[in-house]
C-alpha positions as CSV (number, residue, x, y, z in Angstrom):
1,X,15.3,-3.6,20.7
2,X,12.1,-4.0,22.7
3,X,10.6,-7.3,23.0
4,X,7.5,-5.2,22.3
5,X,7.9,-3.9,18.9
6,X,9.1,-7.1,17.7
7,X,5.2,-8.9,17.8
8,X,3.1,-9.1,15.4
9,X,-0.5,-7.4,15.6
10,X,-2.0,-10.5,16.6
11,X,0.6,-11.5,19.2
12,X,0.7,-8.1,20.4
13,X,-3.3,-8.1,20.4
14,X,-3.2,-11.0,22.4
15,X,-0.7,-9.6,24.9
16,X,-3.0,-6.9,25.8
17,X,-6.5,-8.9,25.6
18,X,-4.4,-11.1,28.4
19,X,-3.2,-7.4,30.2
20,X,0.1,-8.7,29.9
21,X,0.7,-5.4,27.9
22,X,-1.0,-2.2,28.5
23,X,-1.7,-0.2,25.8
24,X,0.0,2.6,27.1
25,X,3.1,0.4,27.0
26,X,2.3,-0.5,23.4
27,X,2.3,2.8,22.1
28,X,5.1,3.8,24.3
29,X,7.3,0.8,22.9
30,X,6.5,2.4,19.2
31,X,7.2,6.3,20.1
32,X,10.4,4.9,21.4
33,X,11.5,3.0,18.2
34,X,10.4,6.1,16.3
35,X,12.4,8.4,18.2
36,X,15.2,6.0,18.0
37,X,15.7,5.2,14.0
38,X,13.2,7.2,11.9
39,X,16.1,10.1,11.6
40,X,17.7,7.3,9.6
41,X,14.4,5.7,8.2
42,X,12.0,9.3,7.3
43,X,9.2,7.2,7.5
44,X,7.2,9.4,9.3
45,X,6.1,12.7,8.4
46,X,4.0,13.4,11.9
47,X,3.6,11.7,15.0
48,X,0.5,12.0,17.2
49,X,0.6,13.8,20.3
50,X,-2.1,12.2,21.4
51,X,-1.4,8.5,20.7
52,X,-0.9,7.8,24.4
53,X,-3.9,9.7,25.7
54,X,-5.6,7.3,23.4
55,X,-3.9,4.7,24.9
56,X,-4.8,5.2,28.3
57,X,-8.3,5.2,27.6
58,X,-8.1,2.0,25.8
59,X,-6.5,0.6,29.4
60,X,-9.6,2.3,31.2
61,X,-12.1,0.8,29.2
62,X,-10.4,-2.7,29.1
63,X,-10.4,-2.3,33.2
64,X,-13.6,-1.5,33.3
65,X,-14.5,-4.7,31.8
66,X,-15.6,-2.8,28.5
67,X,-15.9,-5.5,25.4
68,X,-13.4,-4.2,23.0
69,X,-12.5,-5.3,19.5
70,X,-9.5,-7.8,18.6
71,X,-6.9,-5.3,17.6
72,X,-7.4,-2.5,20.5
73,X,-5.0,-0.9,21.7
74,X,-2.3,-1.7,19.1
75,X,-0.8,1.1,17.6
76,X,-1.0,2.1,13.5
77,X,0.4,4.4,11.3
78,X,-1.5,6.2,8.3
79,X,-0.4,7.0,5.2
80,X,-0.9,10.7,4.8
81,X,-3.4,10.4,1.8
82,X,-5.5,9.5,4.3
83,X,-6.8,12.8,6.5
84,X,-7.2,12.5,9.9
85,X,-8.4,15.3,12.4
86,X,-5.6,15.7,15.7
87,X,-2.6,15.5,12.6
88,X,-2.0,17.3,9.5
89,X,-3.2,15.7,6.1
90,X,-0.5,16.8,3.1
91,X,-0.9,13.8,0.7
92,X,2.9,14.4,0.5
93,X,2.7,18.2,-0.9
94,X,4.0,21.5,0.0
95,X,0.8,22.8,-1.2
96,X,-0.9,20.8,1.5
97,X,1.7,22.0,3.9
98,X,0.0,22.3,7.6
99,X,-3.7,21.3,6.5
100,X,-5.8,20.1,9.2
101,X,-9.1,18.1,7.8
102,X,-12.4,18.3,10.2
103,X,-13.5,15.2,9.7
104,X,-11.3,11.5,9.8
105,X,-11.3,9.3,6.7
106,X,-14.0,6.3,7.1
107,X,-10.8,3.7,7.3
108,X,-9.2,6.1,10.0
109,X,-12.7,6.8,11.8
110,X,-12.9,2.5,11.9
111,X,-9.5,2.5,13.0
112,X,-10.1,4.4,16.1
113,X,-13.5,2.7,16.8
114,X,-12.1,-0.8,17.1
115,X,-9.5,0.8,19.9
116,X,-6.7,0.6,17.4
117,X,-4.1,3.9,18.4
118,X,-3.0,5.9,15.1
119,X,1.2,7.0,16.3
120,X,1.6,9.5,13.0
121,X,0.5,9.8,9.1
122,X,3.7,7.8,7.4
123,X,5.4,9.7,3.8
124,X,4.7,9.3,0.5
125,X,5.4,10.7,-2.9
126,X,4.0,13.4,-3.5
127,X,-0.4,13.0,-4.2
128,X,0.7,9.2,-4.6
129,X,2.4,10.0,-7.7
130,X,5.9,7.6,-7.7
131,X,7.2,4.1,-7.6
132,X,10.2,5.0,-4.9
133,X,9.0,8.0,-2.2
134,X,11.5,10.2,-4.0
135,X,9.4,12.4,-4.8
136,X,7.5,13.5,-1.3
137,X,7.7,17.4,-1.0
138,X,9.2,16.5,2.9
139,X,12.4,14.4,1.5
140,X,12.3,10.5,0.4
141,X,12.1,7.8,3.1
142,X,14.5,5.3,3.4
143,X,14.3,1.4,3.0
144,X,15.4,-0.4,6.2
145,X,17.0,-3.0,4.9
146,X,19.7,-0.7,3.3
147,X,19.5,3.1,3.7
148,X,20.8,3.8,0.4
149,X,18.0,2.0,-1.3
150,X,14.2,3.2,-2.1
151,X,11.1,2.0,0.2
152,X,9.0,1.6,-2.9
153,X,6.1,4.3,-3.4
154,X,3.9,5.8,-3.3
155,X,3.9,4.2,0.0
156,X,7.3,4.0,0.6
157,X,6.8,5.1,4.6
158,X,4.1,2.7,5.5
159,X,6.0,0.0,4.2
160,X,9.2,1.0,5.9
161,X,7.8,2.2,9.1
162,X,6.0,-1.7,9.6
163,X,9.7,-2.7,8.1
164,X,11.5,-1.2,11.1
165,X,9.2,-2.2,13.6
166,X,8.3,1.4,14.1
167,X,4.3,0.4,13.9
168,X,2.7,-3.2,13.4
169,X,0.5,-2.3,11.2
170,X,0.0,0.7,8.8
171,X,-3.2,1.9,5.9
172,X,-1.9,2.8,2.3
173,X,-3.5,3.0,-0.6
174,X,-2.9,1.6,-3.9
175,X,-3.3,3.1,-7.4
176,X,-0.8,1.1,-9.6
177,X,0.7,-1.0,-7.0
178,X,1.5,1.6,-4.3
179,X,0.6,-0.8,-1.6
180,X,2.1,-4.1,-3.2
181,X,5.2,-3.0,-4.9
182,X,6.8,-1.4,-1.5
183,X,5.3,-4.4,0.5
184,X,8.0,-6.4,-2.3
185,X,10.9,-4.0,-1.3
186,X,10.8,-4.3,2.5
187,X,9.9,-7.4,3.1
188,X,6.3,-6.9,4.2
189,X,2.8,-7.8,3.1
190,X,0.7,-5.3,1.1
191,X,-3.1,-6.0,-0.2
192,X,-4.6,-3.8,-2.7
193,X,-8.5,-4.9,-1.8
194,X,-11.1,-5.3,-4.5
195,X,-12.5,-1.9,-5.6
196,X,-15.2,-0.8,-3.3
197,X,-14.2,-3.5,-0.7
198,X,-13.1,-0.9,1.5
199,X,-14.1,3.2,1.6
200,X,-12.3,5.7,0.4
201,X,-13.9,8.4,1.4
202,X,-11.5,10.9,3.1
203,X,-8.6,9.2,1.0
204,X,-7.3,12.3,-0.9
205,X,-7.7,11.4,-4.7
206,X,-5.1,10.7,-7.2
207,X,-7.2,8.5,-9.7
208,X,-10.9,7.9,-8.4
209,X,-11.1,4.9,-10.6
210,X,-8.3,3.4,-9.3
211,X,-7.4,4.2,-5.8
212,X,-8.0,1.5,-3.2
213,X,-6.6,2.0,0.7
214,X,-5.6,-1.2,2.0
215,X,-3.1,-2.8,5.1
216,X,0.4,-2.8,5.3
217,X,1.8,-5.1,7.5
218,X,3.8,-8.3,8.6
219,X,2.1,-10.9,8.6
220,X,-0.7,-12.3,6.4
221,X,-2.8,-12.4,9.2
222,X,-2.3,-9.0,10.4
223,X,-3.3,-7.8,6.8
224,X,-6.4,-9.8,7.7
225,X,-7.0,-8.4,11.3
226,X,-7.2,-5.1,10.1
227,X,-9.1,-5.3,6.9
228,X,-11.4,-6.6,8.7
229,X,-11.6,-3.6,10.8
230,X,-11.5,-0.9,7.5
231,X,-13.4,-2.9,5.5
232,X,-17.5,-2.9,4.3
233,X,-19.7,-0.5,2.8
234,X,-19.7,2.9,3.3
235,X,-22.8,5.5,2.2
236,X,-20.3,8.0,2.2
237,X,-18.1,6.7,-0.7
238,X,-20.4,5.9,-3.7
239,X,-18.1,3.3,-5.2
240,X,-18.6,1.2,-2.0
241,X,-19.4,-2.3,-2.6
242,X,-23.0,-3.3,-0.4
243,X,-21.6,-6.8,0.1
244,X,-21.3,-8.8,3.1
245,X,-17.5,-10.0,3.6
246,X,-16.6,-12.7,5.1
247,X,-13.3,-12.4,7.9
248,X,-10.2,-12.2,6.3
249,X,-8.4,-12.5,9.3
250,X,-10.7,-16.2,9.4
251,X,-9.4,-17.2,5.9
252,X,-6.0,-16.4,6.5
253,X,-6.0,-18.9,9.4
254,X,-7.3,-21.4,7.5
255,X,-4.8,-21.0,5.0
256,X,-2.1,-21.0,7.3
257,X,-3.1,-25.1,7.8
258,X,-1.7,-25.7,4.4
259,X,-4.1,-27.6,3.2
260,X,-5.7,-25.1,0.8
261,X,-3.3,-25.7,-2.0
262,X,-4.0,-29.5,-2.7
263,X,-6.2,-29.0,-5.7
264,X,-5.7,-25.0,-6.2
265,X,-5.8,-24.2,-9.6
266,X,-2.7,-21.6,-9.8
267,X,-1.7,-19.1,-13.1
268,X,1.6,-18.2,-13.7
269,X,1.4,-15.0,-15.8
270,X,3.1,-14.9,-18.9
271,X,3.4,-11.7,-19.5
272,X,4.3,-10.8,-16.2
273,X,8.0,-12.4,-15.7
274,X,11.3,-13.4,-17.8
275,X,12.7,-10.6,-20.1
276,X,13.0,-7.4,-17.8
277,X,12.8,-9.2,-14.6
278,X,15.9,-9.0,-12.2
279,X,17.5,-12.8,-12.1
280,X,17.4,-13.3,-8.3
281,X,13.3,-12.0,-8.2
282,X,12.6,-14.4,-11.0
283,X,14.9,-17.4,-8.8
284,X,12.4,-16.9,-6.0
285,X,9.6,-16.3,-7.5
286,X,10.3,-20.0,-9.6
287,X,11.2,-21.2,-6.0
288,X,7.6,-20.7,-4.8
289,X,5.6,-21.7,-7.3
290,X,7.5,-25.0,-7.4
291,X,6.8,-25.7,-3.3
292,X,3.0,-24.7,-4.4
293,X,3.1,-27.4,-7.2
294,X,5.1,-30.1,-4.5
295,X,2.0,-29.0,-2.1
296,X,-0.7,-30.7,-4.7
297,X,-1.2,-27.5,-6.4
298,X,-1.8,-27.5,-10.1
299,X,0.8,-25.0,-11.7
300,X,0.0,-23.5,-15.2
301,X,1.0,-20.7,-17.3
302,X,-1.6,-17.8,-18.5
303,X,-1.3,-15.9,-21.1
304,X,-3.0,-12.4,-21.0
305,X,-2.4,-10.8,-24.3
306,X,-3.5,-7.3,-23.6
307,X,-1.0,-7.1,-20.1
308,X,2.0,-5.8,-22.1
309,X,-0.3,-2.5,-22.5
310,X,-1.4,-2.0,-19.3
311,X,1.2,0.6,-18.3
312,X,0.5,2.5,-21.2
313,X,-3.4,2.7,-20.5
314,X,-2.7,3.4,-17.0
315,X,-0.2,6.4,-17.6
316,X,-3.2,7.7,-19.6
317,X,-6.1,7.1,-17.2
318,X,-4.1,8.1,-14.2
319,X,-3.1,11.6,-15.4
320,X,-6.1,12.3,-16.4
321,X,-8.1,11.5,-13.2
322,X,-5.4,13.2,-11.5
323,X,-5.9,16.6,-13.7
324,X,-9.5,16.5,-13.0
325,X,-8.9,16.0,-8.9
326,X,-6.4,18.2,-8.3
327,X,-8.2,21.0,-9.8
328,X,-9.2,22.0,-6.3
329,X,-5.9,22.8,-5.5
330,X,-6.3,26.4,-7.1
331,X,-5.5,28.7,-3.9
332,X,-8.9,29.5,-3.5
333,X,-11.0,26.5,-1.7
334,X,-7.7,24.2,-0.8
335,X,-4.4,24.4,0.4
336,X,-1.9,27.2,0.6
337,X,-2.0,30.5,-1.3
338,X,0.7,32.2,-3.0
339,X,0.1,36.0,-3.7
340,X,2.3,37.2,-6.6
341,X,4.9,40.5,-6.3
342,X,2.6,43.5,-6.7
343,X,-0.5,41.2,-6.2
344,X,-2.7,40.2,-9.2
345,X,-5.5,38.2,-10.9
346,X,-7.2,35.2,-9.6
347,X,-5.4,33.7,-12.3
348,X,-1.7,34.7,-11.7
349,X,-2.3,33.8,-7.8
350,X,-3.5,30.4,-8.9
351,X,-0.7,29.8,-11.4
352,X,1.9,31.0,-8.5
353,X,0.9,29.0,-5.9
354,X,0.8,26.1,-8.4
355,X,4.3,26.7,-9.3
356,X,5.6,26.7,-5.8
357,X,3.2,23.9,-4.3
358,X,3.3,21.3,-6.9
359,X,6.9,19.2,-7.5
360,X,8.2,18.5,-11.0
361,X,6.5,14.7,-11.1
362,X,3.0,16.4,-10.0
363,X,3.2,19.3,-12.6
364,X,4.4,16.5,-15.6
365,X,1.6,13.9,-14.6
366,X,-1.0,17.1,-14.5
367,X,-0.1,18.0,-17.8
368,X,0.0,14.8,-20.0
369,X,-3.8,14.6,-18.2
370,X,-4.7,17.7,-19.4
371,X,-3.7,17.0,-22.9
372,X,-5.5,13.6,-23.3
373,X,-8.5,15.1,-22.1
374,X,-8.1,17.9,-24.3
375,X,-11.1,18.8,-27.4
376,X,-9.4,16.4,-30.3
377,X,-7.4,14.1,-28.3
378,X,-9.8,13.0,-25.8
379,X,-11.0,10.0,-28.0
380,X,-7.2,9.1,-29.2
381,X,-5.8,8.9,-25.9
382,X,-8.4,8.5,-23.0
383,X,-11.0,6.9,-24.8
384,X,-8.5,4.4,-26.1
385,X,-7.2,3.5,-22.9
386,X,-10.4,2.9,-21.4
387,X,-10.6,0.6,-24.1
388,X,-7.0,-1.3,-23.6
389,X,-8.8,-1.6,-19.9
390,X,-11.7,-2.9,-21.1
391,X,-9.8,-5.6,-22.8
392,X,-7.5,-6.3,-19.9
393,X,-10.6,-6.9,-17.4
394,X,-12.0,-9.8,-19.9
395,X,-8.5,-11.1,-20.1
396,X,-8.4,-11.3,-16.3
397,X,-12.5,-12.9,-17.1
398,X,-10.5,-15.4,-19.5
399,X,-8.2,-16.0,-17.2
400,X,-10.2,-17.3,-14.0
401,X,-12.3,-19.2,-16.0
402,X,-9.4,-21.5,-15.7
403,X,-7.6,-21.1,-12.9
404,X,-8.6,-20.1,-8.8
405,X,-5.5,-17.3,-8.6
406,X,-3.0,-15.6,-10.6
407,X,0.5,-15.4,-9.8
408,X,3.8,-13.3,-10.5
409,X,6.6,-11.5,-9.1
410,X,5.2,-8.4,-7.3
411,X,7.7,-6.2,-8.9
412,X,10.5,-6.7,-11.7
413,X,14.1,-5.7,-9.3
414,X,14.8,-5.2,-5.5
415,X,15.1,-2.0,-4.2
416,X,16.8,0.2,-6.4
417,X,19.4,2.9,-5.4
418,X,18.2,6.6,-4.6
419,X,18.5,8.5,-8.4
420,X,19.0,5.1,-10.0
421,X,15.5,6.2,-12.2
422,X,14.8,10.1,-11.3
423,X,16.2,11.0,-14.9
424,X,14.0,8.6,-16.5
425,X,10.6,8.3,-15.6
426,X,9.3,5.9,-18.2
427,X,12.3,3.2,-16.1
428,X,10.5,4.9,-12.8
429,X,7.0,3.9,-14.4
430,X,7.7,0.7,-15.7
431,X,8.6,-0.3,-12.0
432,X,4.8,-0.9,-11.7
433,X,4.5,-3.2,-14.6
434,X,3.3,-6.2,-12.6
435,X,1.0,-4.3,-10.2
436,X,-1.0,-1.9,-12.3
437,X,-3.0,-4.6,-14.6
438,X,-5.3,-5.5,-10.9
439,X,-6.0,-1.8,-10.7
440,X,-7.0,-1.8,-14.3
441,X,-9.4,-4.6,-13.4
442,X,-10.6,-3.8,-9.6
443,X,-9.3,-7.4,-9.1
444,X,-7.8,-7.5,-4.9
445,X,-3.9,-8.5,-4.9
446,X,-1.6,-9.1,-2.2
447,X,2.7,-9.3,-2.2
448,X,3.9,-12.0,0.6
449,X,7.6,-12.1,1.1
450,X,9.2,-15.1,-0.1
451,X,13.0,-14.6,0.4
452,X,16.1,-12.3,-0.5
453,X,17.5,-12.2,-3.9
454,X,20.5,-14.1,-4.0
455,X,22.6,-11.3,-6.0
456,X,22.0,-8.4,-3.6
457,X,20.4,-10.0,-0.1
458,X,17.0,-7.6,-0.8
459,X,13.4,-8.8,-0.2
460,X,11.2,-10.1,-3.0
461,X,7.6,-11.0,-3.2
462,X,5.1,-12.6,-4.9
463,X,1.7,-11.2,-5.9
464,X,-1.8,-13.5,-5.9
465,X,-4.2,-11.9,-7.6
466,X,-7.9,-13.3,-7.2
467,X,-11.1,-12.6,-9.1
468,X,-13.2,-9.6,-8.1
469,X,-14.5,-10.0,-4.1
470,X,-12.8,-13.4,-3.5
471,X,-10.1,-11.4,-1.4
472,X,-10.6,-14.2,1.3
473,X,-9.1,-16.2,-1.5
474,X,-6.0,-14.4,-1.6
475,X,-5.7,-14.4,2.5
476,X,-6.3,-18.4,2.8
477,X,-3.4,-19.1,-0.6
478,X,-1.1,-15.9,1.1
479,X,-1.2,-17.2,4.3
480,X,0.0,-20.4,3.1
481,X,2.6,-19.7,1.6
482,X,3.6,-17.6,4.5
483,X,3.5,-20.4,6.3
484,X,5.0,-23.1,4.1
485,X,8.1,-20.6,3.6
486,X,8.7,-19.9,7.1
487,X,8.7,-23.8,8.1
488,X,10.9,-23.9,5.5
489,X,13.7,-20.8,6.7
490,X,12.8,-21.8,10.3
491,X,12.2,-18.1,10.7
492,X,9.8,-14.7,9.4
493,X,11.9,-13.3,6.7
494,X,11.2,-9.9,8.3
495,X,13.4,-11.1,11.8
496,X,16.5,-10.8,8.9
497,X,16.3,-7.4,8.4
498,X,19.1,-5.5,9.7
499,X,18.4,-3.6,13.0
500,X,19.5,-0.2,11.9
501,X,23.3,0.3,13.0
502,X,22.1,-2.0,16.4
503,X,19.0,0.0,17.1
């Protein structure tokens, strides 16, 4: 395997700051590996053609003395929820199939500003709906660390594409977790941002009052690097927060001295571990939040009442938001069109192309929406989950008003096997249990690796979960951990994962 694809971001940054790398080498390194496992992996649903032109210009400008930004000229993969202009934007759909958007999403447009090359848009379930990327219209990806096993989802090919060294860095986006919960699968780091810390304008909507794109990556640093790039206000997304962040990539390196723990104030979520959680995740996770207590921090547990209803007010608020966004997708403005036998109404083309462009997990989600926002239901069902959320936001207010951070296990099992939970999607759902309460709130999470379970040798992670706009926070406690584990193994828990039959 190439020396190359094996750096992190920041290594590989430095590497071609220093011109010991060209970009063009970079990005050739990365093709390479794609060509090589992603037949095994299906992490990617396209790949630029124009990554190396991109590339070389990088190297032109860098000779010419140009003053580029930190990350230039390393490659990154996008989650195709995100449009982009030279690659086709399908959110995971057939109905999408072949859609080309004029105009690059803000985070993509940023991307390509600060130098950094985008190599292809990475698979997902289909309109970000799924825990496990079994339900993309283009086939599920698989999990690198055993191909039998799910990648997590929505994002399931971000995660696994920055999990087989196919791309140091990759964007998701996270509605319930679809950032964090596959970052706990593969062995990766994941941050869902606060809401409005970074745009999502040109992110194709799911649930507008929960989407949030964020980095995939390998590091806690990385994460850092690039949302520092993404992040910041945007005019064009009127949910964009007008503050002024501080560097993530900064607070990460200070957490990565160690000494931001003595002192921390640190909640172990009640409701959020023991009955339901697999027995090796809950080992770890126990692990790590003993080393935080030996490491000065003060460990204790948080009880937030209103938690063990979160996913029901999310799989209320979600499929309703997604009813309402993916009206568009009527044949007519967006998206393919399907013209009946014999031809017909607006109507009957509408419900054909429907029929044939939207999977079974799309159609069920778009009709439980439908139904709570519904004349006579709307107050019973959506109205009452707003309310759950409501309460769920001030138990997170209750919460921090004792302690600096919140912790648990990213997500209850390892990977699970492919059609282990296709028959039953209230066990698919539930896979999000620990995730989906932050989205609820707009608080910023992140999942850092913290070892293998000992009953099946699979990642595990734990999420930190800070209040609203404190996601340095989270970087400077991440990055510690990071740091404090890998001092501890001697090694990054993502050099472990197998290479792929010797790829």
């Amino acid at each position: 395997m190439s020396d190359i694809i094996r750096l992190t971001a920041a290594g590989l940054a430095e590497k071609l700051q220093n011109r010991e790398i060209s970009a063009v080498e970079a990005t050739q390194a990365h093709l390479d590996r794609i060509h090589a496992v992603d037949s095994d992996v299906h992490a990617f649903l396209h790949v630029s053609d124009s990554a190396l032109d991109a590339a070389r210009r990088i190297d032109e400008r860098r000779t010419a003395g140009e003053e580029l930004g930190p990350l230039a000229g390393v490659p990154l993969a996008v989650k195709d929820v995100l449009v982009t202009t030279d690659m086709p934007s399908t959110s995971g759909s057939r109905i999408l199939e072949g859609y080309m958007s004029p105009f690059d999403a803000t985070v993509v447009k940023k991307a390509r500003e600060a130098g950094l090359i985008p190599i292809g848009k990475t698979n997902m379930d289909e309109f970000a709906m799924g825990s496990s990327t079994e339900h993309s219209a283009y086939g599920p990806t698989r999990n690198p660390w055993d191909l039998g096993r799910i990648p997590g989802g929505s994002g399931g090919g971000s995660a696994a594409a920055v999990a087989a060294f196919e791309a140091p860095l990759a964007l998701g986006s996270d509605t319930g977790g679809s950032i964090r919960q596959p970052a706990h699968v593969t062995g990766t780091v994941g941050v869902k941002p606060t809401y409005g810390a970074v745009s999502r304008y040109g992110a194709i909507a799911l649930a507008s009052s929960l989407d949030q794109v964020g980095p995939v990556t390998r590091t806690v640093l990385d994460a850092g690097l690039l949302q520092d790039v993404i992040g910041g206000h945007d005019p064009f997304d009127s949910t964009s927060l007008t503050d002024a962040w501080p560097s993530m990539a900064a607070a990460a390196r200070e957490g990565a001295r160690g000494d931001v723990l003595k002192g921390l104030k640190v909640g172990v979520v009640k409701e959020l571990s023991g009955e339901g959680f697999q027995a090796g995740v809950q080992t770890r996770f126990d692990e790590t939040v003993a080393l935080l207590q030996k490491q000065g921090a003060e460990v204790v547990e948080v009880s937030a009442p209103h938690f063990e209803y979160a996913v029901s007010a999310y799989y209320l608020i979600l499929p309703a938001e997604a009813s309402s966004n993916l009206a568009k997708f009527d044949s007519v403005r967006f998206g393919m069109r399907v013209q009946p036998d014999g031809g017909g109404t607006v109507e009957q083309v509408m419900a054909a192309t429907r029929e044939f462009g939207f999977g079974p997990e799309v159609k069920r989600r778009i009709i439980l929406g439908t139904y709570a926002l519904s004349a006579g239901y709307y107050d019973a069902y959506y109205g009452s989950a707003q309310k759950v959320r409501t309460l769920i936001q001030r138990d997170f207010d209750a919460a921090f008003a004792q302690v600096d951070v919140l912790v648990s296990p990213s997500a209850p099992t390892t990977a699970f096997k492919f059609g282990e939970k296709l028959e039953d999607p209230m066990a698919m759902y539930l896979n999000d249990v620990a995730t989906i309460p932050a989205n609820l709130a707009g608080v910023p999470g992140i999942s850092v690796p913290i070892g293998l379970a000992p009953e099946d040798g699979l990642p595990v992670g734990i999420q930190i979960m800070a209040p609203v706009r404190e996601d340095a926070r989270l970087y400077r406690v991440g990055a510690a951990i990071e740091a404090l584990l890998e001092a501890q193994w001697g090694h990054t828990l993502i050099s472990k994962a197998p290479a792929l039959g010797g790829k």
